[in-house]
N, CA, C and O atoms as a DFTB+ gen file, in Angstrom:
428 C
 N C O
     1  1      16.742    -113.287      70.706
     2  2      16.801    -112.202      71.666
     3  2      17.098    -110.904      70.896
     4  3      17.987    -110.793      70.051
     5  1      15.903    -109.535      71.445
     6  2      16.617    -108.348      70.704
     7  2      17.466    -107.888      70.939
     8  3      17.853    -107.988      72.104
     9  1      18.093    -107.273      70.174
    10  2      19.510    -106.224      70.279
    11  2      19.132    -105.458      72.016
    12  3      20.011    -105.575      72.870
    13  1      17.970    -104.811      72.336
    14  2      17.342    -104.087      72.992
    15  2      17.620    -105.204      74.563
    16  3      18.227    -104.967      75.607
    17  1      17.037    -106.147      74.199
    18  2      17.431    -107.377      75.582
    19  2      18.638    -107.496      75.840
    20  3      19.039    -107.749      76.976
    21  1      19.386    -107.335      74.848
    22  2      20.853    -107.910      74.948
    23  2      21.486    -106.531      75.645
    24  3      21.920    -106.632      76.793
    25  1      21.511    -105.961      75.343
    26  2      21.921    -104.627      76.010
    27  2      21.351    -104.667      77.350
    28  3      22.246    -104.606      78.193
    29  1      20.032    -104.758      77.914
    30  2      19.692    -104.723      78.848
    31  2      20.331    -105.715      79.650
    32  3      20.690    -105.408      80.786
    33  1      20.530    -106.933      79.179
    34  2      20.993    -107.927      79.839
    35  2      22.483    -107.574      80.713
    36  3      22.811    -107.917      81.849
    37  1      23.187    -106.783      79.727
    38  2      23.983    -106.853      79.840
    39  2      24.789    -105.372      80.620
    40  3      25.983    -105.143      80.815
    41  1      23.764    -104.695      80.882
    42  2      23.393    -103.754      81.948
    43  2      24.602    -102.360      81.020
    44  3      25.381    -101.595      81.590
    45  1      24.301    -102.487      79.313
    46  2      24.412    -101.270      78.627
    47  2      23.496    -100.573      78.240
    48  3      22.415    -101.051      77.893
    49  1      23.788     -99.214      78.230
    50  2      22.108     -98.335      77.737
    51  2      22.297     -98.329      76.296
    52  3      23.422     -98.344      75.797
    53  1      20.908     -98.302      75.409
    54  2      21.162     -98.054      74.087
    55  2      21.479     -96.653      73.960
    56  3      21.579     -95.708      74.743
    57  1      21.578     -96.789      72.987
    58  2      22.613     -95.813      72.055
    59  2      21.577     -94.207      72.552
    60  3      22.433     -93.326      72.627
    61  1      20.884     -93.894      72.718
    62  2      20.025     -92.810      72.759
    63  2      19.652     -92.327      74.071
    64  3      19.029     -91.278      74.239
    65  1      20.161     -93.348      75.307
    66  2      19.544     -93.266      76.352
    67  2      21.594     -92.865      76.723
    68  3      21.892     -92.068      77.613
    69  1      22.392     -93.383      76.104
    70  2      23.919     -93.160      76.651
    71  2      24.457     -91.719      75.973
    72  3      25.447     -91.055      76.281
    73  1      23.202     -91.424      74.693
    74  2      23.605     -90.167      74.694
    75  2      23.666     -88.640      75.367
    76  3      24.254     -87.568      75.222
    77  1      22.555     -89.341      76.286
    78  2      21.747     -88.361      76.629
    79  2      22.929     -88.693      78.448
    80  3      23.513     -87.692      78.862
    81  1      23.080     -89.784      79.117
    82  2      23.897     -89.761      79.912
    83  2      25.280     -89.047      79.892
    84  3      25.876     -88.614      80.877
    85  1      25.639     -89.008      78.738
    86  2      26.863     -88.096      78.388
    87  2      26.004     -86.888      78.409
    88  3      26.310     -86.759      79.595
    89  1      25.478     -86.220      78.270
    90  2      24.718     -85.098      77.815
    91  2      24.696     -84.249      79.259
    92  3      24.910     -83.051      79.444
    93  1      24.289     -85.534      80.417
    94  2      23.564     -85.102      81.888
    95  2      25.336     -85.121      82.327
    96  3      25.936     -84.239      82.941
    97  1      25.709     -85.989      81.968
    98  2      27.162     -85.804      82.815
    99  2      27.680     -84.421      82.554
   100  3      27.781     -83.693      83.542
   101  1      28.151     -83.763      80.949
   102  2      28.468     -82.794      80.558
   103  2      28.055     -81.561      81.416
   104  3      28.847     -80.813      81.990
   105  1      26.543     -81.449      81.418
   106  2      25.823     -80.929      82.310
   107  2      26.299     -80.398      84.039
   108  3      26.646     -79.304      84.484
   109  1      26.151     -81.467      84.545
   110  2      26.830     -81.582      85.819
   111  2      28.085     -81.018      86.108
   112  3      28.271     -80.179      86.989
   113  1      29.063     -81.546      85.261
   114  2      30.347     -81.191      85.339
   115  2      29.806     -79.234      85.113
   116  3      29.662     -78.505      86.094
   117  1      29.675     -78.932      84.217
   118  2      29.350     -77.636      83.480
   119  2      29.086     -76.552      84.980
   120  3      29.584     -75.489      85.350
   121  1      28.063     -77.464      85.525
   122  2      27.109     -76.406      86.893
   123  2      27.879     -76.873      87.926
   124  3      27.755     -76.095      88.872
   125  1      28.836     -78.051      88.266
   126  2      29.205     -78.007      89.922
   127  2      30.589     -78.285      89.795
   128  3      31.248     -78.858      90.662
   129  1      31.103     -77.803      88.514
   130  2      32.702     -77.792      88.349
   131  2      33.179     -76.058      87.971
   132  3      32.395     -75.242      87.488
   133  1      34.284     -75.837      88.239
   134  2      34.407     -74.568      87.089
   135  2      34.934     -75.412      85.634
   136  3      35.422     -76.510      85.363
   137  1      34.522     -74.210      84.928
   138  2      34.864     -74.507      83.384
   139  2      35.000     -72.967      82.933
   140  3      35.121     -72.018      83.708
   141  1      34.951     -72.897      81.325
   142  2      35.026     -71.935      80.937
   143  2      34.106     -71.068      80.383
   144  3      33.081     -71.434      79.807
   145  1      34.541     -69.637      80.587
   146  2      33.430     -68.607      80.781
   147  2      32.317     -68.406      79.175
   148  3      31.173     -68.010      78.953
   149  1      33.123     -68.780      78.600
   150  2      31.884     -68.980      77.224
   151  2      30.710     -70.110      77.363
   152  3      29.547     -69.865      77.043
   153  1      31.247     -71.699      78.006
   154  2      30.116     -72.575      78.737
   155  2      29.517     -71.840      79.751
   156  3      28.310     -71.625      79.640
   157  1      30.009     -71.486      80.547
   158  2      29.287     -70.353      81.803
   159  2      28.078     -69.588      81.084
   160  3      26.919     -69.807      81.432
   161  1      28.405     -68.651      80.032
   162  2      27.423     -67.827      79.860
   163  2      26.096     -68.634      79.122
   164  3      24.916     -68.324      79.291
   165  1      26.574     -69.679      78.315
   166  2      25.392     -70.229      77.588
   167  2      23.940     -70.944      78.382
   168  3      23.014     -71.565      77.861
   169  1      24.147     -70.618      79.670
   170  2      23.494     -71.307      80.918
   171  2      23.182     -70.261      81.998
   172  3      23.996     -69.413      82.363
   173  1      21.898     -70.394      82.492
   174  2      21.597     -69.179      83.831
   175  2      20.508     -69.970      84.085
   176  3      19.975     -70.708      83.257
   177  1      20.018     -69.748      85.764
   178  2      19.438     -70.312      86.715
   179  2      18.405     -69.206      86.267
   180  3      18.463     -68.004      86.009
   181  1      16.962     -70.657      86.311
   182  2      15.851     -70.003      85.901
   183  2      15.134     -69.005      86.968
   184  3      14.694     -67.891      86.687
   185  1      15.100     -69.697      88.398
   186  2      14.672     -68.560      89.400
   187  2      15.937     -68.662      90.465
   188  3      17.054     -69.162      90.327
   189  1      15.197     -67.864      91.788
   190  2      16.173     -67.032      92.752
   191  2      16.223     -68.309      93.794
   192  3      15.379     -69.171      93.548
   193  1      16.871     -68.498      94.639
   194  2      17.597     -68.954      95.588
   195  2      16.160     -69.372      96.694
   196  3      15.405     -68.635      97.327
   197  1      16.207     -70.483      96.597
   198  2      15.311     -70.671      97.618
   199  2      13.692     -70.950      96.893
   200  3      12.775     -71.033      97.710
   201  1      13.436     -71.051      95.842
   202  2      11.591     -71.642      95.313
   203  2      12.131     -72.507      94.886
   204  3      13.311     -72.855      94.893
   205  1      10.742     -73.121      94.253
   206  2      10.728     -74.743      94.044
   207  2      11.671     -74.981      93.073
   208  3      12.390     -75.970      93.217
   209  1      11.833     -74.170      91.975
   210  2      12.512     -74.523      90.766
   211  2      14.263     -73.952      90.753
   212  3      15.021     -73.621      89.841
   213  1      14.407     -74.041      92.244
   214  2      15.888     -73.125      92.195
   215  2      17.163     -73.533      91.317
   216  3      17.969     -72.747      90.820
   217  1      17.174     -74.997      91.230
   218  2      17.857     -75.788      89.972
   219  2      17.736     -75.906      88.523
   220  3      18.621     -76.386      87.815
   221  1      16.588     -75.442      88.086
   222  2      15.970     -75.345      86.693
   223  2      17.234     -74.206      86.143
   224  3      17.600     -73.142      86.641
   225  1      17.526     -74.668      85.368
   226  2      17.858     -73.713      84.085
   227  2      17.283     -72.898      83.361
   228  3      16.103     -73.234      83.258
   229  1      17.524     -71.916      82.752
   230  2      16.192     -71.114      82.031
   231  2      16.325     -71.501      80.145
   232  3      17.441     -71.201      79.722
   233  1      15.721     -71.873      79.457
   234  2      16.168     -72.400      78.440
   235  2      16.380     -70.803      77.281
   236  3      16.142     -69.611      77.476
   237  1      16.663     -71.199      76.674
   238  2      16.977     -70.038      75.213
   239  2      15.305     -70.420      74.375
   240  3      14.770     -71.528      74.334
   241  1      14.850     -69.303      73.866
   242  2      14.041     -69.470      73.143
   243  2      14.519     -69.660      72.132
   244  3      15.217     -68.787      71.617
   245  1      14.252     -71.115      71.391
   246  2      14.361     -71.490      69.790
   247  2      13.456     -70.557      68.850
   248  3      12.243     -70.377      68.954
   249  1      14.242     -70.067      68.011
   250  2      13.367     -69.653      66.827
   251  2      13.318     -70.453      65.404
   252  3      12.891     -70.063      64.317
   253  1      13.720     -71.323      65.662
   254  2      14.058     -72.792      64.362
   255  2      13.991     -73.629      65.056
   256  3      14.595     -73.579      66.128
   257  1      13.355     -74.533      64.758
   258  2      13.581     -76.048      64.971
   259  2      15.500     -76.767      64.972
   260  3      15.930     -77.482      65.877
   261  1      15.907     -76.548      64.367
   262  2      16.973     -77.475      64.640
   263  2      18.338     -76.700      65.605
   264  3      19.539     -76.944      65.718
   265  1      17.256     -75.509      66.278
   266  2      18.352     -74.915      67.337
   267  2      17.746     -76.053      68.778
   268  3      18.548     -76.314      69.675
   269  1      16.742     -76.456      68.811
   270  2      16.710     -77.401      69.670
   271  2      17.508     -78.285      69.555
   272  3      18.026     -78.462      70.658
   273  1      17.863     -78.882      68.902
   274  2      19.390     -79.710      68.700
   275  2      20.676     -79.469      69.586
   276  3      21.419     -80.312      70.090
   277  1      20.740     -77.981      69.645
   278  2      21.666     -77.646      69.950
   279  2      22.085     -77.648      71.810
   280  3      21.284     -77.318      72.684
   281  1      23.417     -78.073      72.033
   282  2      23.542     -78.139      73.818
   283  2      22.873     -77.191      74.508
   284  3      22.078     -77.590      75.359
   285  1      23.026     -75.860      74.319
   286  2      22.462     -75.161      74.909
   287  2      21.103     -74.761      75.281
   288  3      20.746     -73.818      75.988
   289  1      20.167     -75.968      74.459
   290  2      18.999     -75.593      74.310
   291  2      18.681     -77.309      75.207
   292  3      18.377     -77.427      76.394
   293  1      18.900     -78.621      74.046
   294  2      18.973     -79.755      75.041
   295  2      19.124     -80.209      75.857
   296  3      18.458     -81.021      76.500
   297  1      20.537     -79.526      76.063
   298  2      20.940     -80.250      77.407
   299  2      20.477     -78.958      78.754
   300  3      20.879     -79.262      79.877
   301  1      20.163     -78.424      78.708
   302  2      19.568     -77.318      79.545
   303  2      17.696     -77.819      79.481
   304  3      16.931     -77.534      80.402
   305  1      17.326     -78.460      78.421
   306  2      15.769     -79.225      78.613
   307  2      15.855     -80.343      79.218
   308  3      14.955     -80.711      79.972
   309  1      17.278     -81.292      78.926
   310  2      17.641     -82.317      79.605
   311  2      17.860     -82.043      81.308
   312  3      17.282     -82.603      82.240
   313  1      18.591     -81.297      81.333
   314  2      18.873     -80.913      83.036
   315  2      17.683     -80.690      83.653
   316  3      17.501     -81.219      84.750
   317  1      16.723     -79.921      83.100
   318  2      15.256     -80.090      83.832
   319  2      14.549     -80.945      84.058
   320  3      13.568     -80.891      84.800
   321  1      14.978     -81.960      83.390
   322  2      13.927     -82.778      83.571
   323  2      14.152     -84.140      84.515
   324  3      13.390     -85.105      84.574
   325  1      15.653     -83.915      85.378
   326  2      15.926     -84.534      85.896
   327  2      15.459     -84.551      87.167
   328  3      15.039     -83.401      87.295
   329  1      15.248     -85.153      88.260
   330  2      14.711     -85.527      89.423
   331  2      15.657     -84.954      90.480
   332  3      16.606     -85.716      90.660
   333  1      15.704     -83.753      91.306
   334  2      16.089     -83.239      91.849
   335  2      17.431     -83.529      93.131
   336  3      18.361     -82.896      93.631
   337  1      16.775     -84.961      93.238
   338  2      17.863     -85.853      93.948
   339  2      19.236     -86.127      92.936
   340  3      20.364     -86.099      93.429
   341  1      19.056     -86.346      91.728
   342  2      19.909     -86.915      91.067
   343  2      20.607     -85.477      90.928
   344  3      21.685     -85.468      91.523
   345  1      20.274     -84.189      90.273
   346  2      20.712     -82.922      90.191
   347  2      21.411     -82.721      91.381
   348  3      22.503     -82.183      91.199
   349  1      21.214     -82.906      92.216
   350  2      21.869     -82.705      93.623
   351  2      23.039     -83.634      94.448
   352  3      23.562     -83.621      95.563
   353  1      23.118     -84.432      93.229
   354  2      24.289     -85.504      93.696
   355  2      25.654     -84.501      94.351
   356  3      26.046     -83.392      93.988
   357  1      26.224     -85.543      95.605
   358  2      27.636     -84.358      95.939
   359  2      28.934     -85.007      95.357
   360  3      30.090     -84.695      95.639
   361  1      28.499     -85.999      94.461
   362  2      29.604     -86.006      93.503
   363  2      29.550     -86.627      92.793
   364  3      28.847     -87.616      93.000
   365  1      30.413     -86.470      91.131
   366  2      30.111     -87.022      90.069
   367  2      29.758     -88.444      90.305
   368  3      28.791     -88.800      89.630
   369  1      30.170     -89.184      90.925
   370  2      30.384     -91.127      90.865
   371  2      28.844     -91.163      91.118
   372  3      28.035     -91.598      90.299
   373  1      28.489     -90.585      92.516
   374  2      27.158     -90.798      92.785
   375  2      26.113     -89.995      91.960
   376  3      24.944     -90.227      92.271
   377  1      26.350     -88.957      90.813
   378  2      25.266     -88.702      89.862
   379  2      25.365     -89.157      88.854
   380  3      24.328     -89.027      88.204
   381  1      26.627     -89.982      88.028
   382  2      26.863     -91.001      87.281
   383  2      26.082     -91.936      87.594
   384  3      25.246     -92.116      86.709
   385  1      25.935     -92.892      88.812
   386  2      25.193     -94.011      89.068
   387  2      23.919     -93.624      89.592
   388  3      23.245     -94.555      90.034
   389  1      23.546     -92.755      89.637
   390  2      21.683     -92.085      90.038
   391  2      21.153     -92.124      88.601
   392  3      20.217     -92.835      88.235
   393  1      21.801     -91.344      87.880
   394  2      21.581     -91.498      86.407
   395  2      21.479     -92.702      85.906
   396  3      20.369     -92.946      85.433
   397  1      22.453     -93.750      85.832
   398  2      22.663     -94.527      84.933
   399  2      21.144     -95.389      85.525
   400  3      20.181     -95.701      84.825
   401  1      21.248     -95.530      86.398
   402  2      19.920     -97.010      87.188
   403  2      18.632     -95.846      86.590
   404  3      17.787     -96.507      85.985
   405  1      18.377     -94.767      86.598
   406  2      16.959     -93.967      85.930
   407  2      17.295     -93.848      84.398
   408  3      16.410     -93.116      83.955
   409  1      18.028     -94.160      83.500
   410  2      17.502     -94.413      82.609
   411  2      17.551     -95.901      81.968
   412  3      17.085     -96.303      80.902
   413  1      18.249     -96.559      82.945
   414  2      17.872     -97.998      82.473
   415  2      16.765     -98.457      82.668
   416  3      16.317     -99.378      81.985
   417  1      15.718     -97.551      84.241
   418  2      14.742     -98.029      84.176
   419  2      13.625     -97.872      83.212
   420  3      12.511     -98.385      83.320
   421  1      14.198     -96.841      81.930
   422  2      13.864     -96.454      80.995
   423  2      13.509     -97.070      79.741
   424  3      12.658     -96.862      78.876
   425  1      14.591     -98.026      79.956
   426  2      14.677     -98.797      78.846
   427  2      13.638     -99.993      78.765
   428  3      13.640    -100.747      77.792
């Protein structure tokens, strides 16, 4: 059995798919908690109140490759690309477990 089954079996995400769950949690907390105003600024809502994309983030333009690396750039590509239901969870437990079952179905 692979490492990959065994994990699945055992209803853990690999290592890349739990990074990225920490990543979406961070996220979440970041946009429907207060925090602090230096996280605040590294983040702004891509459009206005009310169109399709009212949850999108607006990303930073990379001018290097390994600024994509960086939270502010990832996890703001990560937050987009999440499924609007899950973005909209009304509380952490239930966007913890929206998350966790979509990227296991990942795996």
């Amino acid at each position: 059995m692979s490492t990959d089954q065994k994990l699945k079996r055992l209803e853990i995400l690999q290592l890349s798919y739990h990074l990225q769950f920490n990543k979406a949690v961070f996220m979440y907390k970041l946009i429907r908690q207060p925090c602090p105003t230096y996280l605040n600024n590294m983040f702004y809502s891509a459009s206005a109140k009310g169109s399709r994309q009212e949850d999108h983030l607006k990303l930073p333009r990379p001018r290097v490759d390994i600024f994509k690396a960086s939270l502010s750039y990832s996890g703001g590509l990560f937050w987009n690309s999440l499924p609007t239901t899950i973005k909209n969870a009304q509380s952490l437990s239930v966007f913890k477990s929206s998350l966790f079952r979509l990227l296991a179905s990942r795996q």
